[in-house]
N, C-alpha and C positions, 0 to 999 in steps of 0.2 A: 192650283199652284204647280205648274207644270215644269218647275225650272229648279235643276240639283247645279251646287256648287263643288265642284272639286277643289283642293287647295292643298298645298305643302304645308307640313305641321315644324317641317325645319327650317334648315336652310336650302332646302331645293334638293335634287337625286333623289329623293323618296321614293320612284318608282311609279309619278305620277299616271304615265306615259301608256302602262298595261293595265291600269284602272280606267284610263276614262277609255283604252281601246275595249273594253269588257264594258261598258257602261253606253258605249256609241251605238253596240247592235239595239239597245231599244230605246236611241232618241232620233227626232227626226232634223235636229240641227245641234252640231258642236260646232261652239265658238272660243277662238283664243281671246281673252281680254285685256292681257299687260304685257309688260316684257317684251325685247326682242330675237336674234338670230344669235344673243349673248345663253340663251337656253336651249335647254336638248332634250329631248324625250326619246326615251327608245323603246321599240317594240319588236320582238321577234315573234315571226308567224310564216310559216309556210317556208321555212327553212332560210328565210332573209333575217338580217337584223339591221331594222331597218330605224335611223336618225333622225328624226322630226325635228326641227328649229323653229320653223315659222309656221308649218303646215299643221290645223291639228291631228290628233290621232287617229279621226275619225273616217281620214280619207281611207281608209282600207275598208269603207263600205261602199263602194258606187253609189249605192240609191240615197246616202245620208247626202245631206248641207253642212259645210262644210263651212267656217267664218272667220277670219281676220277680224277682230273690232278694233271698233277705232283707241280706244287703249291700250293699242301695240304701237310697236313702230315696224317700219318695215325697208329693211336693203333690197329694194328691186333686183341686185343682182343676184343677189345671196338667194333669194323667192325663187327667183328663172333657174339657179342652179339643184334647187331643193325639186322643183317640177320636174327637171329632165331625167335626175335622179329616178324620182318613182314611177315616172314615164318606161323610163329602162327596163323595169322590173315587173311591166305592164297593169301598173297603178295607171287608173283615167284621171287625169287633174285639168277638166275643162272647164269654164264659166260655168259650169251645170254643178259642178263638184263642190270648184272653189271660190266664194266669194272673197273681195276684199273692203273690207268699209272705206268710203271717200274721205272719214276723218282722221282715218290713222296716218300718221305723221311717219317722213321718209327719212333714210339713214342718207348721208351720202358719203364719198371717200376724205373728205375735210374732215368729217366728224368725226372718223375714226383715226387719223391721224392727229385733232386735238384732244383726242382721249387719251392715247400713248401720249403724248407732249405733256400732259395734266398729269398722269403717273410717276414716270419720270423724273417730275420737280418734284411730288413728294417724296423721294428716294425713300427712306428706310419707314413714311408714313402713312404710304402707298397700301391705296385700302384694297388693291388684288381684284381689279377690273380684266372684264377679258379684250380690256382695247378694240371693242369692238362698234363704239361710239354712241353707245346705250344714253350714257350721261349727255354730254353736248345733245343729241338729241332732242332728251326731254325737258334739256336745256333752252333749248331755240323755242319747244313746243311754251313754255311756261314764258317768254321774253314775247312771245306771237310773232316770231318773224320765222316760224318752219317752215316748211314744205308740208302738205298733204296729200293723201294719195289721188283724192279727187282731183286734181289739178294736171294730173296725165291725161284727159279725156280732152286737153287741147294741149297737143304735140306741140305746138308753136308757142304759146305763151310759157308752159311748161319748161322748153328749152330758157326760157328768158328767166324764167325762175331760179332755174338751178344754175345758170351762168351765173348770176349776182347771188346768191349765198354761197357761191363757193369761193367766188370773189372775198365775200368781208371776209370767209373764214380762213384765206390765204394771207388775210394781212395779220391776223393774229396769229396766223404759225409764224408770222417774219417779227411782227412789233412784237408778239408776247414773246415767244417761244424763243427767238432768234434761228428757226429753222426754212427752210428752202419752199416755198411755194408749191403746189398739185399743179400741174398742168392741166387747165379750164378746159380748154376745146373738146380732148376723150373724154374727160367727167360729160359733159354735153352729150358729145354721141351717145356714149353707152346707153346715158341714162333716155336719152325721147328715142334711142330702138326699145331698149327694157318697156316705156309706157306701151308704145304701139302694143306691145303683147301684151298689157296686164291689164291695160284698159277694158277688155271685155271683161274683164272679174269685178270689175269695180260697184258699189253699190252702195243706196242709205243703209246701214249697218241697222242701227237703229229702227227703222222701219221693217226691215225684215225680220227683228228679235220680236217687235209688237204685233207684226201681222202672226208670227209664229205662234206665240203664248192666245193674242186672242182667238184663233180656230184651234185653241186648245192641244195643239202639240207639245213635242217634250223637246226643251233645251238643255244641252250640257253646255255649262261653262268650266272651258280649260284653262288653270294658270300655268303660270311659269313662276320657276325660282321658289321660296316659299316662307313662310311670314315671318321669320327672323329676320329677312333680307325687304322686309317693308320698310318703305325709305320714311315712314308714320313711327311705326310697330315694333321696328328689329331694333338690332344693335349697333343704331347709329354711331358715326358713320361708314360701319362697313355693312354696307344697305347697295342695294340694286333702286335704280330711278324708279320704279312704279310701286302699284299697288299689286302683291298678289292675295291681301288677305279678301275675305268674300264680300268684302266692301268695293273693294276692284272690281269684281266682276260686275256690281250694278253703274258704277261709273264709267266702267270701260267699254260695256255694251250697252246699255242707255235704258235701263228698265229698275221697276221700282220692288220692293222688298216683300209687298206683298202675292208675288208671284215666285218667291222661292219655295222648295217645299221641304228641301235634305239640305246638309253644306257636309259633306264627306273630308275628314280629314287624313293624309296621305302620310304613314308615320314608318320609317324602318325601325327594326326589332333592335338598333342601335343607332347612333349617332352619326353622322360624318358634317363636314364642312370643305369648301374650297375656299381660297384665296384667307386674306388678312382678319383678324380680327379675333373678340375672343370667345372660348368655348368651354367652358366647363368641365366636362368631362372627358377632355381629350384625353389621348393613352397613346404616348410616345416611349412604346416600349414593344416587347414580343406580339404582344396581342391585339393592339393596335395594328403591328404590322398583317398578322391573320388576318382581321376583318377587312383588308384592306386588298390583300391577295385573295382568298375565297371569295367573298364579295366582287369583285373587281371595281373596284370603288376608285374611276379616273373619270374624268368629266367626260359628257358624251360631245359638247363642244369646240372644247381647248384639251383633251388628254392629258390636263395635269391630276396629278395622283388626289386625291381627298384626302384630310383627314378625317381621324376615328376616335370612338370613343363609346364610352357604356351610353344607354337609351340614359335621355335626361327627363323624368317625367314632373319638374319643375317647370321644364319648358311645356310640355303638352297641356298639363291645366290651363299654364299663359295663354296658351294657341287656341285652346277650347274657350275660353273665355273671349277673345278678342273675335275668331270667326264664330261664334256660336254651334259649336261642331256639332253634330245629328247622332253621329255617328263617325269609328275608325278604320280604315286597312292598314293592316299592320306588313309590310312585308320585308321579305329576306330573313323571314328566322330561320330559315335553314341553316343562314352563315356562322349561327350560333353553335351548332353540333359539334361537342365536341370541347365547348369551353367551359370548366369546371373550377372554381363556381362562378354565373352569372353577378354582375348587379347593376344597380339601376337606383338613379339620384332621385331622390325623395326630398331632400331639402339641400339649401346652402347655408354656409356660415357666412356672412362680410359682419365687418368690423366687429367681431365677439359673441356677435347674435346669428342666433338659428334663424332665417328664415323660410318660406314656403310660397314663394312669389317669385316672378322672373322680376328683378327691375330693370327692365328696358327702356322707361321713362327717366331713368337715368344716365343714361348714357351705357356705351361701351366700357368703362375704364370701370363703373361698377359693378358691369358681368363680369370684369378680367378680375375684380377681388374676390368675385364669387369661388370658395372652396365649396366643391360636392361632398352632401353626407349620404353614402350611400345604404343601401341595405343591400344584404347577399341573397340572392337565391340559386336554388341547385339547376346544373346547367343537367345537357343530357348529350349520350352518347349516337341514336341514330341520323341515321339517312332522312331525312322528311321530305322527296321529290315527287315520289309518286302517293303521299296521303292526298285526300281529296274530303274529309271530313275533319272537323273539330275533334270531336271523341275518339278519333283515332291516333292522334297526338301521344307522344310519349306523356306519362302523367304532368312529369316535369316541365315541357311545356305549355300545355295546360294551363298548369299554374301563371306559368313566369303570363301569359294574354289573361288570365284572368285578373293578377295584382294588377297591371295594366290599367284595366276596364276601375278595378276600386280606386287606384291613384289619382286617375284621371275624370274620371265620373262619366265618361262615354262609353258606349259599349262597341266591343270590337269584333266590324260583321265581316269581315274580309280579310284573309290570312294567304300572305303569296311564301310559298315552298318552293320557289326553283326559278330561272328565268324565262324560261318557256310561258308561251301565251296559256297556258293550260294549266302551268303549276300555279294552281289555286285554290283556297276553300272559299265557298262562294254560302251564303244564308243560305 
């Protein structure tokens, strides 16, 4: 069972980014399975800080395989600009490096202008998309008239493709939208120079995760966003179009359940969320604003600021229960130092009753009735950047990863202190 799943335990910024970059030095392929260039991961090493969107983290190892699956989507142009980037910085991102699967499905610049056009109309019900045409996407993909990546390996037909979907989707910015048309012919260029380069990345996705697990190598699969924002799972409808819980990853790279062996789940020591929808435990006040400036909690994306709030561990039993978590990394308790007293949601109240359950099969509107009951725990006054062990922990935080580990029923083997690749408690 050579194959560990990573996944976001929130809404996404969990810090996926220097978990799977700590998890790449000993697999021999990381693969992205959902989501697209709408997510960010960051990683600082060797004095960069450096923004991953499409690329996984893992490219910061030459000798790893590196994978696109086809359960992404992919902006050829956005990809070309993400390459040059780490090219810059004397990252190698060759066909040797980075694979792209032939079924993941293309962004193009129509999609992303009927995604702002879709926002827009629903003024004040606008579920806080980064218009970056995630949705229309997976929109075209689920209707079977997208684009795929495989379809750049002929330039010519290729062109013929992305002329006529940009076409229909220029009549729905003018019949739906009543807005002004893309000019066809650049979308055309850009896009069959973008194949000519990306065509040698291109590959069976699937084929290559089978041939991997059967000579018995190790796969990491990397999501995006994270399972509140599962368009199944979260808080419908302020959800992201795929799947990131670890059900995603066998649909999105094409392998079956019995070759998993961990599903690690990816949790900060509190709360946040970006865009619309609702959250429990937000905290629109002082301390809110703390975890929000110490943290620096702005998308790595779109730089819009995150909200904040106490750790909701309501939501993490849901999220253990749905991905069947192994195991936690808990990180950014540092951002805690310093806040006296801690707490952290144990149950909600809707309609007069206690409960102990996320209902996310419920919809949105009965998260938004959800009041938090919390319990208080004692917070603590030090530094935690350079501990490097458990036990070395102020007693107090100790505690606060140990209630944790009882609330949740997973035990928690990874604790990040600081944002450097290195501030880590590692098993």
């Amino acid at each position: 069972m050579p194959a560990t799943i990573i996944i976001g335990t929130q809404w996404g910024d969990e810090g996926k980014g220097r978990v799977v970059d700590y998890f790449a030095a000993k697999m021999d392929v990381i693969a992205r399975y959902n989501g697209g260039d709408n997510a960010g991961h960051t990683v600082v090493a060797e004095g960069h800080k450096l923004a991953l969107h499409l690329v996984p983290s893992g490219i910061l190892y030459p000798e790893k395989t590196c994978l696109i699956g086809a359960g992404t989507i992919v902006n050829p142009l956005t990809l070309l600009e993400e390459i040059k980037t780490l090219r810059e910085i004397g990252v190698e991102v060759g066909p040797k490096q980075l694979k792209i699967a032939a079924g993941a499905h293309l962004i193009l610049p129509t999609h992303r202008s009927l995604d702002g056009a879709s926002e827009t109309r629903r003024g004040e019900q606008a579920i806080g998309t980064t218009k970056r045409g995630i949705g229309p996407t997976y929109a075209d993909k689920a209707r079977r008239v997208g684009l795929r990546a495989g379809q750049m390996r002929n330039r010519q037909e290729f062109a013929k493709a992305v002329r006529n979907l940009t076409e229909i989707h220029n009549e729905r910015l003018i019949n739906l939208y009543g807005l002004e048309p893309l000019l066809v012919g650049p979308i055309v260029d850009q896009f069959t120079e973008a194949a000519g380069l990306l065509a040698p990345h291109l590959v069976d996705g699937a084929a290559l995760v089978a041939e991997t697990l059967a000579k018995g190598k190790r796969l990491l699969c990397e999501g995006a966003q994270g399972t509140l924002l599962d368009i199944g799972y979260g808080t419908y409808p302020y959800v992201t179009s795929s799947s990131p819980i670890a059900g995603g990853a066998l649909t999105g790279l094409g392998f079956g359940p019995k070759e998993v062996e961990s599903v690690i789940g990816i949790a900060k020591a509190y709360t946040t969320r970006v865009g619309a929808g609702p959250f429990p435990t937000e905290l629109n006040d002082k301390i809110g604003e703390q975890l929000r400036q110490v943290g620096q909690e702005y998308g790595v994306t779109t730089g819009r600021p995150r909200r904040c709030g106490w750790l909701d561990a309501v939501i993490l039993r849901y999220v253990a229960q749905v991905n069947g978590l192994t195991e936690l990394a808990l990180t950014k308790i540092d951002v805690l130092s310093g806040i006296e007293p801690l707490k952290v949601a144990v149950a909600y109240e809707l309609d007069g009753e206690r409960i102990e359950t996320f209902p996310a099969e419920w919809g949105a509107e009965a998260v938004a009735n959800c009041q938090p009951i919390y319990e208080e725990l004692p917070g603590w006054e030090e530094d935690l950047s350079e501990i490097r062990s458990r036990e070395d922990l102020p007693e107090n935080a100790q505690a606060y990863i140990s209630r944790i580990e009882e609330l949740v029923g997973v035990p928690v083997k990874f604790i990040g202190v600081g944002p450097e690749r290195e501030s880590m408690i590692l098993p």
